[in-house]
N, CA, C and O atoms as a Tripos MOL2 file, in Angstrom:
@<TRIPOS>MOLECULE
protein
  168   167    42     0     0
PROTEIN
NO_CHARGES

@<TRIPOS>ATOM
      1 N           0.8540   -1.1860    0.0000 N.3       1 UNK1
      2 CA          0.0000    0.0000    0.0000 C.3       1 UNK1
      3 C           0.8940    1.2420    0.0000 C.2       1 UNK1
      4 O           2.0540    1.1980    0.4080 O.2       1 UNK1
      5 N           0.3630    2.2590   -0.4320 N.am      2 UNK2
      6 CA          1.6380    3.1870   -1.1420 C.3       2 UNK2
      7 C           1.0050    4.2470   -0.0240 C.2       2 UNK2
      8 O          -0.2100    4.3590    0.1330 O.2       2 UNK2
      9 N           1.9720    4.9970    0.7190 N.am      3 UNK3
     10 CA          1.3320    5.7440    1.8270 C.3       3 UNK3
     11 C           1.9790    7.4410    1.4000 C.2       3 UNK3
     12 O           2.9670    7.5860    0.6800 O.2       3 UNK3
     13 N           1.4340    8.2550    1.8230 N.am      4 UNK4
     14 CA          1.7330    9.5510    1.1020 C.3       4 UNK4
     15 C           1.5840   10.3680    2.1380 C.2       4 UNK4
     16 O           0.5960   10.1080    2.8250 O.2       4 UNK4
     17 N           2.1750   11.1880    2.4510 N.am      5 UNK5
     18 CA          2.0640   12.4420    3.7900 C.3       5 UNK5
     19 C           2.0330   13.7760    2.5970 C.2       5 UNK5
     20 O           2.8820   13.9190    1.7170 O.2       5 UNK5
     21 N           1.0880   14.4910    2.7770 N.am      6 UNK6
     22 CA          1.1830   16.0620    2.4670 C.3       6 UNK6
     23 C           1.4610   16.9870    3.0850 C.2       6 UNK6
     24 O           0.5960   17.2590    3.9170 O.2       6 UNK6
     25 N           2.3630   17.6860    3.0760 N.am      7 UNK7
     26 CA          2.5130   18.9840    4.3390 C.3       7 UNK7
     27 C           1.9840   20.4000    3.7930 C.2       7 UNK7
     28 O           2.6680   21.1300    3.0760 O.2       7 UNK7
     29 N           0.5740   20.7190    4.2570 N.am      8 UNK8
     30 CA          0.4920   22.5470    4.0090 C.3       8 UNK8
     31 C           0.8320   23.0030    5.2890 C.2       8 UNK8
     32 O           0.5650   22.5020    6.3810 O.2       8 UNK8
     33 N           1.4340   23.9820    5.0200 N.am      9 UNK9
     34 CA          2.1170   24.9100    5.5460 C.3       9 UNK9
     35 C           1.4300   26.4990    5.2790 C.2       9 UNK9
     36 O           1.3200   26.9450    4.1370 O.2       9 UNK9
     37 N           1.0430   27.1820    6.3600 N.am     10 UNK10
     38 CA          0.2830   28.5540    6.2600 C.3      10 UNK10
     39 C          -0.1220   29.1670    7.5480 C.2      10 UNK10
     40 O          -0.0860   28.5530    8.6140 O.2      10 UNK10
     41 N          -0.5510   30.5350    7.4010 N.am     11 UNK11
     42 CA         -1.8540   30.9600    8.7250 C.3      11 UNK11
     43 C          -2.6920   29.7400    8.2890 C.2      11 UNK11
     44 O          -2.7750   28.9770    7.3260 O.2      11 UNK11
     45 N          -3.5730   30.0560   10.1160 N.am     12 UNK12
     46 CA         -4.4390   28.6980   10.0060 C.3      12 UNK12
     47 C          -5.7400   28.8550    8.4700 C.2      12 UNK12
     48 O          -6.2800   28.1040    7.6580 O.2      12 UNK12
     49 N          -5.7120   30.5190    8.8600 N.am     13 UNK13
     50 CA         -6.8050   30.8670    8.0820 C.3      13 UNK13
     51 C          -6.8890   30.1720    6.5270 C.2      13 UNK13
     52 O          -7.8560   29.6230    5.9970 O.2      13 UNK13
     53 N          -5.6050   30.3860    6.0270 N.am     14 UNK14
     54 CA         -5.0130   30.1250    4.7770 C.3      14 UNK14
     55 C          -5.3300   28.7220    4.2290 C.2      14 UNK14
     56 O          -5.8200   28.3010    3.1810 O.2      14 UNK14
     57 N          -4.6740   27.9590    5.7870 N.am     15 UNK15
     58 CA         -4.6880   26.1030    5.0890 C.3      15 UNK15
     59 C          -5.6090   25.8900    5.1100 C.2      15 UNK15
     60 O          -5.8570   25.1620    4.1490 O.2      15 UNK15
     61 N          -6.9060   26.1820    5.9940 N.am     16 UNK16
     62 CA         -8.6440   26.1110    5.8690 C.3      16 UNK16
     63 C          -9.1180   26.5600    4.6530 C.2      16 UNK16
     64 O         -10.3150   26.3440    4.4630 O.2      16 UNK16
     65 N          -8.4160   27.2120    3.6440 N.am     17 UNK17
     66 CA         -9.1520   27.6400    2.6760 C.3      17 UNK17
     67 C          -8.6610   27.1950    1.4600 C.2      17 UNK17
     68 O          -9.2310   27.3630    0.3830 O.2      17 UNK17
     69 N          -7.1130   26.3650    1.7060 N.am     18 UNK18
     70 CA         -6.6240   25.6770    0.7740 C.3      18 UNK18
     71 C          -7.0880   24.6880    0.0930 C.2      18 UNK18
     72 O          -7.5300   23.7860    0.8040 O.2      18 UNK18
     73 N          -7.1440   24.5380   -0.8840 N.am     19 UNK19
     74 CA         -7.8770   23.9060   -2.0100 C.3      19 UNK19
     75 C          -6.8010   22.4810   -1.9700 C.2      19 UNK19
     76 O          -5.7550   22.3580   -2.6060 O.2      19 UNK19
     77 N          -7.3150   21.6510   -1.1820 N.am     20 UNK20
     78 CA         -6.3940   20.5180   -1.0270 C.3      20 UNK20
     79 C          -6.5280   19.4820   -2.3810 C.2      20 UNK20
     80 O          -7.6020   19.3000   -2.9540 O.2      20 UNK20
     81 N          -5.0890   18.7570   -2.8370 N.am     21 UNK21
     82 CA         -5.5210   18.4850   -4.3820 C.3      21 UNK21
     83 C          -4.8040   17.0090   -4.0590 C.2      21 UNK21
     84 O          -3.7420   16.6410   -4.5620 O.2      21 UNK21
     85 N          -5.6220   16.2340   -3.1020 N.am     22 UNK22
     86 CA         -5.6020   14.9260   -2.7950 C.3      22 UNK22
     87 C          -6.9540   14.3000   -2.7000 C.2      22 UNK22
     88 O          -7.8090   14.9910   -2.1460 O.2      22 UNK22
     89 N          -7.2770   13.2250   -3.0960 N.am     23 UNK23
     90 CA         -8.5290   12.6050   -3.0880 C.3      23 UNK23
     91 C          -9.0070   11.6410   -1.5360 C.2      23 UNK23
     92 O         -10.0560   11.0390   -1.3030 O.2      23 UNK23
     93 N          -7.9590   11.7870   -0.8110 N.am     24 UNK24
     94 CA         -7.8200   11.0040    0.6190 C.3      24 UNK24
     95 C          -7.1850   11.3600    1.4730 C.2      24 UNK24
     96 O          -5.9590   11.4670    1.4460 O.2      24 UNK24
     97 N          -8.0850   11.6680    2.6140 N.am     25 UNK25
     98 CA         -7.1030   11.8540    3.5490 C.3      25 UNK25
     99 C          -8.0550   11.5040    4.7470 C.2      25 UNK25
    100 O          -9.2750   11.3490    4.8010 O.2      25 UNK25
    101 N          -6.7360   11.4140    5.9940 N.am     26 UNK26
    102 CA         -7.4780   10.4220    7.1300 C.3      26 UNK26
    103 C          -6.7210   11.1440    8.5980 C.2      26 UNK26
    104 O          -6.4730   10.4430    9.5800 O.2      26 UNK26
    105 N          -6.4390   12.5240    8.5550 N.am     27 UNK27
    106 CA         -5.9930   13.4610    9.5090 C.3      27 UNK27
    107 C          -5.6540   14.4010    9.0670 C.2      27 UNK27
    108 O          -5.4640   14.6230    7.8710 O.2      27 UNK27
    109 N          -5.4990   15.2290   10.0960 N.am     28 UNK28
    110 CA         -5.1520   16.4870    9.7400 C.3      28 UNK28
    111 C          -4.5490   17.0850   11.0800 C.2      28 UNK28
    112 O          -5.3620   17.4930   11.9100 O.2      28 UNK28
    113 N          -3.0650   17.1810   11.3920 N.am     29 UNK29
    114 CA         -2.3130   17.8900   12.7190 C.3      29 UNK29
    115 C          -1.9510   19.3970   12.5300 C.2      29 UNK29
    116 O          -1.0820   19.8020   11.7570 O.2      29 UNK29
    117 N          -2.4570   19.9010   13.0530 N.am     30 UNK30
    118 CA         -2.6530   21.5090   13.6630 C.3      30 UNK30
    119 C          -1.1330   21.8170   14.7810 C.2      30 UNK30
    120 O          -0.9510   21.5130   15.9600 O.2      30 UNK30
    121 N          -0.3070   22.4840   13.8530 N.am     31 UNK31
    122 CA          0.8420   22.7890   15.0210 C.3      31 UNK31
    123 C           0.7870   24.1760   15.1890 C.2      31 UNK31
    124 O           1.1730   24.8610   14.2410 O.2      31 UNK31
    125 N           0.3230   24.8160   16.3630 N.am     32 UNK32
    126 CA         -0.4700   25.8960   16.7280 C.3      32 UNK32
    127 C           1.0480   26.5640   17.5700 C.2      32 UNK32
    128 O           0.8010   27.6270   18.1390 O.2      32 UNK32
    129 N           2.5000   26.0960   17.7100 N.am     33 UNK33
    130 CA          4.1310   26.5000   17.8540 C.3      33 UNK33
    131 C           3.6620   26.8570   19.3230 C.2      33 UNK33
    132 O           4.3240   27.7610   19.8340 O.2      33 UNK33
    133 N           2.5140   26.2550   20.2070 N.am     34 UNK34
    134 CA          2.1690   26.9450   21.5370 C.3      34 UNK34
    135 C           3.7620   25.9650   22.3010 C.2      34 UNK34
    136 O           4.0400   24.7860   22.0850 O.2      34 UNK34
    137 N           4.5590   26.9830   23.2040 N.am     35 UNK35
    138 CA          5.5080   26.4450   24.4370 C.3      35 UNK35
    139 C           5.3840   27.3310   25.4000 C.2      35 UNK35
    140 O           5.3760   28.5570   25.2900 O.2      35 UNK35
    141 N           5.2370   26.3530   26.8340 N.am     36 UNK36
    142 CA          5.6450   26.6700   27.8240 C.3      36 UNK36
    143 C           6.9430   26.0360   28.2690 C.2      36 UNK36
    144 O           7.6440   25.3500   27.5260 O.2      36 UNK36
    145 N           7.1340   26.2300   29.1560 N.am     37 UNK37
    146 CA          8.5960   25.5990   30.1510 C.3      37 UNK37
    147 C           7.9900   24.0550   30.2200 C.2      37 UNK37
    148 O           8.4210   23.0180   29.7160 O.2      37 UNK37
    149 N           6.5270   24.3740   31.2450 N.am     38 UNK38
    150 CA          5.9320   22.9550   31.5990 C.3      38 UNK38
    151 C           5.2170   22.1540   30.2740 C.2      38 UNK38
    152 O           4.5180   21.2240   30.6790 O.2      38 UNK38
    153 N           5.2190   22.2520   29.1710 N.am     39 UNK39
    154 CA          5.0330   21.4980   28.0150 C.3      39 UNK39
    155 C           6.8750   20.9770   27.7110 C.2      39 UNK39
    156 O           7.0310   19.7650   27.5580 O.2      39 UNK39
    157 N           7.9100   21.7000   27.6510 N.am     40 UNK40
    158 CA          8.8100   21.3940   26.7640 C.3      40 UNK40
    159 C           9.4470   20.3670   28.1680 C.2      40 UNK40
    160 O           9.5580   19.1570   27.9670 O.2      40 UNK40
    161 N           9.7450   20.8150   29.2290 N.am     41 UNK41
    162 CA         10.1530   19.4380   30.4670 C.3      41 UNK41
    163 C           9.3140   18.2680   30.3760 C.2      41 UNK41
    164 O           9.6740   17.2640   30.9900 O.2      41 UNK41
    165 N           7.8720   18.2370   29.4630 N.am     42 UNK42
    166 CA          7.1050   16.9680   29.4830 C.3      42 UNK42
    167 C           7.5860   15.9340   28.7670 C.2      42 UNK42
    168 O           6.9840   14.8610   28.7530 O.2      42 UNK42
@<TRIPOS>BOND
     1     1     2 1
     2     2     3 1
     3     3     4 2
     4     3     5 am
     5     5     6 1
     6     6     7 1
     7     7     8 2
     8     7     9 am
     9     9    10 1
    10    10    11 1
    11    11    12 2
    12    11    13 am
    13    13    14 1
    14    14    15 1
    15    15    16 2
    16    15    17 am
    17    17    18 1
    18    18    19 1
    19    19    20 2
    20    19    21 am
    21    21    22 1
    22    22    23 1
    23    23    24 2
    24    23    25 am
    25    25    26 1
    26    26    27 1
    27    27    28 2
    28    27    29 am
    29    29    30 1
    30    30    31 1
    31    31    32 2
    32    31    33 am
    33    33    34 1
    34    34    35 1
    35    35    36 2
    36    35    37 am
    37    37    38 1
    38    38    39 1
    39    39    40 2
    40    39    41 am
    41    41    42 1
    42    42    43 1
    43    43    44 2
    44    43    45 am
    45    45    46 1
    46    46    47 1
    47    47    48 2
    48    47    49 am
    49    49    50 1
    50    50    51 1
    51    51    52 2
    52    51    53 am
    53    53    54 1
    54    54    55 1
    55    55    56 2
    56    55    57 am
    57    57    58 1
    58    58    59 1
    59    59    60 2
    60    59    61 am
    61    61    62 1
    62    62    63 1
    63    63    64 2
    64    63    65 am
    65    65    66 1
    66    66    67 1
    67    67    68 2
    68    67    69 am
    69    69    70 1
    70    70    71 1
    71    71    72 2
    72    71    73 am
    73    73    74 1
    74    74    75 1
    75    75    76 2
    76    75    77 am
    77    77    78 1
    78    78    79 1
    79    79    80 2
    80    79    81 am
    81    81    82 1
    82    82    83 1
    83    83    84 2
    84    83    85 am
    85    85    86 1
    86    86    87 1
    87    87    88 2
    88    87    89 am
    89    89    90 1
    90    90    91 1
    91    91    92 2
    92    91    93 am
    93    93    94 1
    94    94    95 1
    95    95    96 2
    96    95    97 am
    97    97    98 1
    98    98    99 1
    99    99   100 2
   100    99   101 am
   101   101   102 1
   102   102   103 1
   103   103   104 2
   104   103   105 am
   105   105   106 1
   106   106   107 1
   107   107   108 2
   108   107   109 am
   109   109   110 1
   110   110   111 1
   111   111   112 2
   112   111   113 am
   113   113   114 1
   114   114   115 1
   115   115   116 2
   116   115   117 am
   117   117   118 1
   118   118   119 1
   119   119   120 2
   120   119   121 am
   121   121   122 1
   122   122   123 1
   123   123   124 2
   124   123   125 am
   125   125   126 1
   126   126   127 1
   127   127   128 2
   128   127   129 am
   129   129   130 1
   130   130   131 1
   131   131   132 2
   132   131   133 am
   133   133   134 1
   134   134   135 1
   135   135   136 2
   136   135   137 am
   137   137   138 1
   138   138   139 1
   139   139   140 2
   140   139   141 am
   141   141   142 1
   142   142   143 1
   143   143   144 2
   144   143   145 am
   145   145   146 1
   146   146   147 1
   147   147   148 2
   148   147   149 am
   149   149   150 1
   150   150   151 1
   151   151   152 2
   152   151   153 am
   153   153   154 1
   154   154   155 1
   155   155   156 2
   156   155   157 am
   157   157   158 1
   158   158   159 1
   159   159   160 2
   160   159   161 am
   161   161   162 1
   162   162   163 1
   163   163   164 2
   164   163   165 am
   165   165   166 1
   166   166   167 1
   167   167   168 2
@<TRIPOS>SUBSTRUCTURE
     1 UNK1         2 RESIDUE 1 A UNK
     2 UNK2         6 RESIDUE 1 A UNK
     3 UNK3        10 RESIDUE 1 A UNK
     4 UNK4        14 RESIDUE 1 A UNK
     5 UNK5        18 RESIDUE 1 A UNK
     6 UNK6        22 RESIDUE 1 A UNK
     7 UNK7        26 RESIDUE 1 A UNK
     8 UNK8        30 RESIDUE 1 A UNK
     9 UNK9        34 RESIDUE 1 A UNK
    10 UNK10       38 RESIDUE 1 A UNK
    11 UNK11       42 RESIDUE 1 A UNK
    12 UNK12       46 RESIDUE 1 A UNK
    13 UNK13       50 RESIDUE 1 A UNK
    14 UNK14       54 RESIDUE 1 A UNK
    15 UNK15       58 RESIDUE 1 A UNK
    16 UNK16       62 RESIDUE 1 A UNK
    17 UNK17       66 RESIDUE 1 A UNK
    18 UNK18       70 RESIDUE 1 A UNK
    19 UNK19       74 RESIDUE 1 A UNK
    20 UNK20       78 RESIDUE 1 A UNK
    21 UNK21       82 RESIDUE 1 A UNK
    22 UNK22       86 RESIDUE 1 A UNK
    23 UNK23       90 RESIDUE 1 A UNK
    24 UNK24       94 RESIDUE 1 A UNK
    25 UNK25       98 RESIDUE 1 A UNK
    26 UNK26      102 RESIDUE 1 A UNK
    27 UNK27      106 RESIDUE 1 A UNK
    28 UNK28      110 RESIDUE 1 A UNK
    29 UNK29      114 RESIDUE 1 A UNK
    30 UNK30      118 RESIDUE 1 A UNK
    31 UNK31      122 RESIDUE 1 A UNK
    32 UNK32      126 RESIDUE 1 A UNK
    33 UNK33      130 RESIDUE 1 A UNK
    34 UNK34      134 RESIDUE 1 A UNK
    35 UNK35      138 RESIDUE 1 A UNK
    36 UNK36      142 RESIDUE 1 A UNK
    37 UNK37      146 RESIDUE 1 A UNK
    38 UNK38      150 RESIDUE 1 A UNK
    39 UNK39      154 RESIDUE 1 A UNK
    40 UNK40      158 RESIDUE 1 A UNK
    41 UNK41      162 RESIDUE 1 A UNK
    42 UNK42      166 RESIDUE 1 A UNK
């Protein structure tokens, strides 16, 4: 099975409005760059 990762890259606003030009997909990860101290010691 042939597996494929797409990366958009944008404001959030932007990739929500991106005209995605894949016929499948089965997620979607939101890196929102949020750090604290107590996230990065986790």
């Amino acid at each position: 099975k042939d597996r494929r990762v797409t990366v958009y890259s944008g404001a959030f606003e932007q990739v929500l409005h991106q005209q995605l030009k894949v016929d499948i997909y089965d997620g979607v990860l939101f890196d929102f760059g949020v750090s604290s101290p107590q996230i990065d010691q986790a």
